[in-house]
C-alpha positions, -999 to 999 in steps of 0.1 A, spaced: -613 -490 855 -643 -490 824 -642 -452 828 -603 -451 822 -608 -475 795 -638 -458 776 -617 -424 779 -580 -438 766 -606 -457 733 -624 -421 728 -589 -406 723 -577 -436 702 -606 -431 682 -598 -390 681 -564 -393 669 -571 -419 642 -595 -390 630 -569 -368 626 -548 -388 609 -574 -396 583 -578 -357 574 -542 -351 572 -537 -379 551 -564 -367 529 -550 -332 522 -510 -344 510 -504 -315 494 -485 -283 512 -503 -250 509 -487 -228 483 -458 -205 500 -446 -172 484 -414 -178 473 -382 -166 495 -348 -157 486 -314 -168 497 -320 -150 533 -351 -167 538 -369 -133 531 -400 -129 509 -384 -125 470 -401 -94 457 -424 -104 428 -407 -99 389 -412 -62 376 -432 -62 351 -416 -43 325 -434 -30 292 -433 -47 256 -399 -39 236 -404 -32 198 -381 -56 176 -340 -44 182 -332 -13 152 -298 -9 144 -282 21 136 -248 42 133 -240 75 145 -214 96 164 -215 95 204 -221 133 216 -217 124 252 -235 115 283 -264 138 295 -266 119 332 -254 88 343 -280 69 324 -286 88 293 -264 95 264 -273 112 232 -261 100 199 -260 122 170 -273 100 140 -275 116 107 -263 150 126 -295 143 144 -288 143 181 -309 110 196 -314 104 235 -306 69 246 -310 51 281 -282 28 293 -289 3 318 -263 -6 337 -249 -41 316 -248 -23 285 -223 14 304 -194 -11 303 -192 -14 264 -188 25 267 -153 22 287 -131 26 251 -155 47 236 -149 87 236 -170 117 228 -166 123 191 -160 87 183 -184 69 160 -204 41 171 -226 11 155 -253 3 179 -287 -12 188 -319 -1 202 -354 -6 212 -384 11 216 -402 9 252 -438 25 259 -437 39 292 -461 24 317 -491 42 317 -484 65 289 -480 43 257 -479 77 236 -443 77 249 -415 62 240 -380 56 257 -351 46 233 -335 19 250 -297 9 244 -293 -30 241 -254 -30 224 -229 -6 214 -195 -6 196 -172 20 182 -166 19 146 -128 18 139 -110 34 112 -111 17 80 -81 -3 75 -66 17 40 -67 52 61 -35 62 74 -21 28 62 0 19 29 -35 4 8 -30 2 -27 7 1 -26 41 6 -6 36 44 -10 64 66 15 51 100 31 69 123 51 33 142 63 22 138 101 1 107 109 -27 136 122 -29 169 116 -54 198 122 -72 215 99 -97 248 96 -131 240 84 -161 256 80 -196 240 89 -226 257 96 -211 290 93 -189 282 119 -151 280 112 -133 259 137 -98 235 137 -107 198 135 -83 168 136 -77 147 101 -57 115 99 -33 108 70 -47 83 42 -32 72 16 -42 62 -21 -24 52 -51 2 72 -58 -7 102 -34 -24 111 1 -51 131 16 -61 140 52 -96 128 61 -116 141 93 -130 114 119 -166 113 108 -156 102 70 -136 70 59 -111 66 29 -115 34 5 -80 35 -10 -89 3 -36 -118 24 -50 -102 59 -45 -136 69 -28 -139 90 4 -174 86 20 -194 96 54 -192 66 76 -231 71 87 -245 74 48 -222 58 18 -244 79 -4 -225 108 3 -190 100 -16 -164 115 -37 -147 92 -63 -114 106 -68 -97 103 -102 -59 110 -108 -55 124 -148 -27 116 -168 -4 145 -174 -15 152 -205 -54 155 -193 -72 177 -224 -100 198 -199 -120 203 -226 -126 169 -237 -135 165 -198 -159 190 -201 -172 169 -227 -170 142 -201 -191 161 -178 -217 168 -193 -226 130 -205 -221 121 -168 -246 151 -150 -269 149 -174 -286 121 -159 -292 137 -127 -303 169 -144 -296 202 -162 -260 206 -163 -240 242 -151 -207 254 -152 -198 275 -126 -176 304 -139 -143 317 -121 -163 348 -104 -186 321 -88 -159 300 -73 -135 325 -64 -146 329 -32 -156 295 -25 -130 265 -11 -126 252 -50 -115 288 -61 -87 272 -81 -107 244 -98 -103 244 -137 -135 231 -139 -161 228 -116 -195 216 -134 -231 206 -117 -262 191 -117 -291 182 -89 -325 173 -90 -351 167 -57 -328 139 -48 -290 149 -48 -265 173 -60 -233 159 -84 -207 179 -90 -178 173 -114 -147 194 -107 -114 190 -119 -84 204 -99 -47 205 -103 -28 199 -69 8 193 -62 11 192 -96 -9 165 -107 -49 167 -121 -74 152 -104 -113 147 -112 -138 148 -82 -169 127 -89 -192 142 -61 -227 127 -52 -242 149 -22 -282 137 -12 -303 159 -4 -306 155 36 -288 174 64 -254 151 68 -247 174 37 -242 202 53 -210 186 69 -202 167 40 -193 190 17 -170 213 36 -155 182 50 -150 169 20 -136 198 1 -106 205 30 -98 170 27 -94 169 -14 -72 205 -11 -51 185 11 -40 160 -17 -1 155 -24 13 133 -49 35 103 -35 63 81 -46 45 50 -51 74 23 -48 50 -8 -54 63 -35 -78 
């Protein structure tokens, strides 16, 4: 009987131990952490530092693969990767179509030489409200909303589409990458502002020599001025221009040219940079002003 008793106080004594130590050490071991299925949750990937978001416009080329899409920006083509929450800003945006956007730059693990050009948002740029709309007055046309017309960039000659805009008191057709500001009668590249034309309607009785006079004040400040004689232009797209005058420096090239179409005079105050978008401009520009009609502006 002291034998059973002496055993059942050694275990009492045992136990009690045990439950000093547990109640010494409350706190659970750390557990990796588990996801809804009770599985291990992968750890985070651990992705490299993006630079601060640039902003940017250009004109969407197309896609390259399924995650890469190139972007020309100042006629520049650009490479961009597109995760997958950013592809479904891309669903009403077509090749051709010009786009504001952001971006960062991501070093590459393991490489930081190298940088990816990341996509973080994307919209397209619509047209400006004044082109193919009645800005600057109730002014009727019978001319197609679109049209196509032959252009030459780059030496190569190809039919693009224009839309119809229309100014005071007459309309032009203006291709996709340029917009039309019918308040300030100025048609510009979307992607650079800095490349414009200011068009000018003359009165009837418009005295091109005094204009020449006019010309030369106004180039002067960008350097010397030239007149470019009939020979020179007559095999150029302003072959009919009664005066076409110039000046550039390292900066830009401004032309002055004044043009009689559809019976009415016009001056062209041209401002081209120096930079490649100008190799677009130009021709762009020039099909569009030969396109000019006079309207019947029926504002009030």
């Amino acid at each position: 009987m002291r034998n059973t008793m002496n055993i059942s106080a050694s275990l009492l004594v045992l136990l009690m131990g045990f439950s000093l130590v547990a109640c010494g050490n409350s706190s659970p071991a750390a557990q990796p952490p588990t996801n809804n299925t009770g599985e291990q949750a992968p750890a985070p990937e651990q992705r490299p530092e993006d630079s601060a978001a640039i902003e940017a416009e250009g004109i969407l080329t197309g896609w390259a693969d399924p995650h890469t899409v190139e972007i020309r920006v100042e006629e520049v083509p650009m490479a961009f990767q597109v995760e997958e929450d950013v592809q479904k800003s891309f669903d009403d945006i077509d090749d051709e179509d010009s786009v504001q956007f952001k971006y960062v730059e991501r070093t590459i693990e393991g490489d930081s030489t190298t940088k990816q050009l990341v996509l973080t948002e994307i919209t397209k740029i619509e047209a400006d409200e004044p082109n193919g709309s009645n800005a600057g007055g109730n002014v009727t046309s019978d001319r197609p909303q679109t049209t196509e017309l032959e252009v030459t960039v780059e030496g190569m000659t190809e039919n693009r589409a224009a839309t119809l805009a229309q100014g005071k008191g007459y309309s032009l057709y203006v291709f996709e990458p340029m917009a039309f500001d019918a308040e300030d009668n100025e048609l510009t590249m979307k992607i650079d502002p800095d490349y414009n034309v200011e068009i000018e309607k003359l009165p009837s009785d418009f005295n091109l020599d005094a204009l020449k006079m006019d010309a030369k004040e106004e180039l002067t400040e960008t350097g010397e001025v030239k007149e470019l004689s009939k020979e020179e232009l007559s095999s150029g797209p302003m072959k009919d221009a009664g005066l076409f005058m110039m000046a550039q420096n390292d900066k830009k090239t401004q032309y002055f040219i004044v043009k009689e179409l559809d019976g009415n005079g016009f001056i062209f105050h041209v401002d081209a940079p120096v930079g490649e978008p100008s190799e677009g401009f130009l021709p762009m520009a020039y099909v569009s002003l030969n396109s000019i009609m006079n309207e019947e502006n029926t504002a009030k």
